[in-house]
C-alpha positions in Angstrom: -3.1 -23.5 -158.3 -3.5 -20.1 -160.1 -2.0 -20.5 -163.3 -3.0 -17.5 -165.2 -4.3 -13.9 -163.8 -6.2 -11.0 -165.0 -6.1 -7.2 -164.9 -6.2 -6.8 -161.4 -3.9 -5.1 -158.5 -0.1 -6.0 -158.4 -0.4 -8.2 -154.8 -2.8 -10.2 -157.0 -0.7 -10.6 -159.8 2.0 -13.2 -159.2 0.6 -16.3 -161.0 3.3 -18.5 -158.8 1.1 -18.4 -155.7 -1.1 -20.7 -154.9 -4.5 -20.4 -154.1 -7.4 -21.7 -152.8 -11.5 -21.2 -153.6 -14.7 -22.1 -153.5 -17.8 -21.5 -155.9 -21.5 -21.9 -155.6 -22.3 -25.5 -154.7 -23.8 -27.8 -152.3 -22.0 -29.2 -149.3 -21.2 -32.9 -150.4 -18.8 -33.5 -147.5 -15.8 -33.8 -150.3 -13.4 -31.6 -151.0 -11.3 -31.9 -153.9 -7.6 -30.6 -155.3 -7.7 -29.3 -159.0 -3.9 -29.6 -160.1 -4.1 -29.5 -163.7 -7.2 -27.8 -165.0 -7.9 -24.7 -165.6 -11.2 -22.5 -164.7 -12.3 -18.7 -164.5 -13.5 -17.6 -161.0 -13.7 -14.0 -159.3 -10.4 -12.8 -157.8 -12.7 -11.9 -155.2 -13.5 -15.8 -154.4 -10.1 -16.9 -153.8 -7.2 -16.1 -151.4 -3.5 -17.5 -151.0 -3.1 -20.2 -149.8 -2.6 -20.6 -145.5 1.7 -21.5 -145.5 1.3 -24.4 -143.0 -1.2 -26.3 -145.0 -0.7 -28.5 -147.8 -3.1 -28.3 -151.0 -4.8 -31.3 -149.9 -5.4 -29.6 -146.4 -6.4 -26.0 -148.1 -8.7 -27.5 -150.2 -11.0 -28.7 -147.2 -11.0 -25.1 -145.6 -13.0 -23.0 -147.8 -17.0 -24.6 -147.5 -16.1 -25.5 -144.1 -14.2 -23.0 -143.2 -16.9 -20.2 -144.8 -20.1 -21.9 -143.0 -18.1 -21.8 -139.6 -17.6 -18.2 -140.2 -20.5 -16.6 -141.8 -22.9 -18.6 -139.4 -21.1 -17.6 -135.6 -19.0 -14.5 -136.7 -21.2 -13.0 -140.1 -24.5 -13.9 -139.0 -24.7 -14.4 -135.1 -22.0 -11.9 -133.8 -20.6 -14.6 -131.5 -19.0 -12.9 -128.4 -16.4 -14.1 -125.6 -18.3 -15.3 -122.6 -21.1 -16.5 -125.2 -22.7 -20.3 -125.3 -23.1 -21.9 -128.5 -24.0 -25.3 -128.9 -22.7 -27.0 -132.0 -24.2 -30.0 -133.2 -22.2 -33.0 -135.4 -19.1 -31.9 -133.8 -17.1 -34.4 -135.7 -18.4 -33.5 -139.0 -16.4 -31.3 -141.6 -18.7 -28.0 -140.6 -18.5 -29.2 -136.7 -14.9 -29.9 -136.3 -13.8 -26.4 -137.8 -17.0 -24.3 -135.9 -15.5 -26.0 -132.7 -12.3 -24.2 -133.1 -13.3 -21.2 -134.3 -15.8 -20.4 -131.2 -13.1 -21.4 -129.0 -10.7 -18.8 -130.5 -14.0 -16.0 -130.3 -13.5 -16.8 -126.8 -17.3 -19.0 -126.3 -18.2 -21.9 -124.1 -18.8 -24.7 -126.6 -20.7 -27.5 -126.2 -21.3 -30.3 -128.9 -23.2 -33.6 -129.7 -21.2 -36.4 -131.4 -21.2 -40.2 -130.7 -19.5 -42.1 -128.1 -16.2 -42.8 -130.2 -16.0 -39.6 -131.2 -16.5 -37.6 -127.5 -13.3 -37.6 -126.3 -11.6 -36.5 -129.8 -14.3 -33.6 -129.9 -13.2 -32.1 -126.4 -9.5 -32.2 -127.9 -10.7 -29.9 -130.4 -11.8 -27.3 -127.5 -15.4 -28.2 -126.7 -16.1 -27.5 -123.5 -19.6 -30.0 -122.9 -19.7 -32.9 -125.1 -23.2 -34.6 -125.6 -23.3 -38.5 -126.3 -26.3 -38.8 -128.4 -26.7 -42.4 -128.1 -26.6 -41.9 -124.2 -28.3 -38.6 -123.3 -30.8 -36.1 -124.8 -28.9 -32.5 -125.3 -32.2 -30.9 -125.0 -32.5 -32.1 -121.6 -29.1 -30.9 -120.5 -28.7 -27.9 -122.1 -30.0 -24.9 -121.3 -29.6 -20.9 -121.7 -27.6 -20.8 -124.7 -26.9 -18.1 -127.0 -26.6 -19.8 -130.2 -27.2 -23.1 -131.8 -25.3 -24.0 -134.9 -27.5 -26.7 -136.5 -25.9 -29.3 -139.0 -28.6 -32.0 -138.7 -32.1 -30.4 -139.7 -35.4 -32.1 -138.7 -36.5 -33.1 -135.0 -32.5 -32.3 -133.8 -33.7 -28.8 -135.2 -36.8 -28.0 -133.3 -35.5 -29.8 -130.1 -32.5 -27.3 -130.3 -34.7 -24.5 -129.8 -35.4 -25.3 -125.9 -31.5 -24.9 -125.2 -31.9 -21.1 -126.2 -32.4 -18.1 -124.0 -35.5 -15.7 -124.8 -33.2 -13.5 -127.2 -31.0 -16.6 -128.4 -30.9 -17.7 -131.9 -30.8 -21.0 -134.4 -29.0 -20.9 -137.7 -29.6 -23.7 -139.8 -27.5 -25.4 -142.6 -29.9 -28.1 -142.7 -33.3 -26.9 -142.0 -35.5 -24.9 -144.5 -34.7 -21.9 -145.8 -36.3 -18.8 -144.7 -38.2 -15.4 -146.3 -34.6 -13.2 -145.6 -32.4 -16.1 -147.6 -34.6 -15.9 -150.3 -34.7 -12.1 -150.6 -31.5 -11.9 -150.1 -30.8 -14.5 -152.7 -32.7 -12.4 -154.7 -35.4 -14.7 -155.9 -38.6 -14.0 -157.4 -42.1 -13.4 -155.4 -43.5 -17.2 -155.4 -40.0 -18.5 -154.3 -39.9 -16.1 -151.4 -43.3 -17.3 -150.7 -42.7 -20.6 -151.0 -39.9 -20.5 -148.6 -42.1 -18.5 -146.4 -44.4 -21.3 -146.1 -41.9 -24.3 -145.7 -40.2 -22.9 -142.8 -43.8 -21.5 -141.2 -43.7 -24.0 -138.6 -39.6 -23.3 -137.3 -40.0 -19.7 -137.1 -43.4 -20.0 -135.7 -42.2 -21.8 -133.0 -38.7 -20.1 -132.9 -41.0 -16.9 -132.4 -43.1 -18.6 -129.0 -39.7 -18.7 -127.7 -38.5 -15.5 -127.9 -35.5 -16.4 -130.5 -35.2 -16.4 -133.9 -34.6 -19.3 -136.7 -32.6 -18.1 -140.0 -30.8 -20.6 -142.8 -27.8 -20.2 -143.8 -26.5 -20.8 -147.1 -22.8 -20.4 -147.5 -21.5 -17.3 -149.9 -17.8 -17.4 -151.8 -15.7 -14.7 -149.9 -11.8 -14.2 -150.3 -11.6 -11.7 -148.0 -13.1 -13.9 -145.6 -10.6 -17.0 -146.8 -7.7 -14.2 -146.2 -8.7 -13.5 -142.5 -9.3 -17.6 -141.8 -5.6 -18.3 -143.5 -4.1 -15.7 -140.9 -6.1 -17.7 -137.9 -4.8 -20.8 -139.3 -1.1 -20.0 -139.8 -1.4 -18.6 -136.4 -2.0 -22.0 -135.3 -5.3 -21.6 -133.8 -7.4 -23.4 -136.1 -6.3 -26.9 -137.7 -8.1 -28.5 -140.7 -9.5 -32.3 -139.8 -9.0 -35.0 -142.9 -10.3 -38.4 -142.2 -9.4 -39.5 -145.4 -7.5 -37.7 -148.4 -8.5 -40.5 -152.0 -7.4 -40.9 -155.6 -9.9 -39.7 -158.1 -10.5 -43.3 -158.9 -11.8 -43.6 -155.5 -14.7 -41.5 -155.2 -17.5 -43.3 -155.4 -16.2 -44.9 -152.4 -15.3 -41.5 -150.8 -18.9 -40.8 -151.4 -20.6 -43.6 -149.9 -18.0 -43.2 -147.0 -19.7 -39.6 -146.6 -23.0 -40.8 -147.0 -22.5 -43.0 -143.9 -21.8 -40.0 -141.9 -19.0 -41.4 -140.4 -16.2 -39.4 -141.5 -14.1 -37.5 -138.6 -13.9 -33.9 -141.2 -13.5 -33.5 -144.4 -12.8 -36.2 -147.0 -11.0 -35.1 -150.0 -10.6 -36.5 -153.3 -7.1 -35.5 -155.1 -7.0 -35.2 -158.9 -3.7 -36.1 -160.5 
């Protein structure tokens, strides 16, 4: 909750609303509810709050709800009539990317494992992969876009799905010369993330598409346009589990296992 608020415009102002934010950190599969402490962050970072969600439900939209965004809408341009394949469609990043290519009008089509197929196609994927039972690389094929969660061998098989022209963007793989001039970071980092993803973009480049990571900015403005989709009732946040603070070493190893159906969150007080 926004307690106290700075010079800023009058829509900004009202201290009663409640908002919701994300900063600069790594995707830990946990989300957690502040209630009663108190931080600075950018009124740029944050935005009110989506009226049909409850705090515990907001707080496991923004890191999600961000990567989903800036990788199919930011970076990739996603179009109605597009494929994408998204993989870990159960995850926290997969189960909110499902919905939102749906709503940008794609053809979706997932991996996940055989409990979890029919629960992804709920969601709005349109093919649903069983990687236990098949190989999505050998099913797959002329896609536009692949939204890549796993990293490794799942990364370089994911380039045959593409189309000469198609791309990969990667929250898992490794980062690329453009992230770290973007990122603004000095010479020998840029070159050293030129060199540790040589061998991706190499082989991105043989077949015709391009490779690019992805690391997730802070954006309110973005947060304000995802709240309207939600509140429309397009998009609905997934919780497997929603723990007391006590609790989260065990919500960690839960994560760890990789077995959580979205986001697990962690409440504080």
């Amino acid at each position: 909750m926004v307690v106290e608020a700075g010079r800023t415009s009058a829509q900004h102002r009202n201290s009663c609303n409640r908002a919701r934010g994300w900063r600069r950190t790594c995707d830990s599969g946990l989300a957690t509810t502040f209630r009663n402490s108190r931080r600075r962050i950018s009124i740029k970072d944050v935005a009110i709050k989506p009226r049909e969600l409850t705090m515990e439900e907001a707080a496991s939209v923004p890191l999600v709800g961000l990567t989903a965004w800036q990788a199919l809408i930011e970076k990739a341009n996603l179009q109605a009539g597009q494929k994408v394949l998204i993989h870990a469609g159960s995850g926290g990043v997969g189960t909110f990317a499902i919905q939102l290519a749906k709503h940008l009008g794609a053809t979706v089509a997932t991996t996940t494992s055989t409990a979890n197929a029919d629960w992804v196609e709920r969601l709005g994927a349109d093919v649903v992969i069983d990687y236990k039972k098949d190989d999505f690389a050998e099913i797959l094929h002329d896609y536009d876009l692949v939204l890549d969660t796993l990293g490794g061998e799942t990364l370089k098989r994911s380039l045959r799905v593409l189309k000469p022209g198609g791309q990969i963007i990667s929250i898992s793989g490794p980062p690329d010369p453009r992230f770290a001039k973007e990122a603004g970071l000095n010479w020998i980092v840029q070159q050293v993330m030129r060199l540790l993803s040589f061998r991706i973009r190499r082989a991105a480049k043989r077949r015709k598409v391009t490779y690019s990571f992805l690391f997730t900015k802070s954006s309110g403005d973005q947060l304000r346009q995802l709240a309207s989709i939600i509140d429309a009732g397009t998009i609905r946040p997934v919780i497997d589990q929603i723990l007391p603070l006590e609790s989260t070493k065990d919500a960690l190893t839960y994560v760890e296992q990789g077995r959580a159906k979205g986001k697990v969150v962690v409440k504080i007080g």
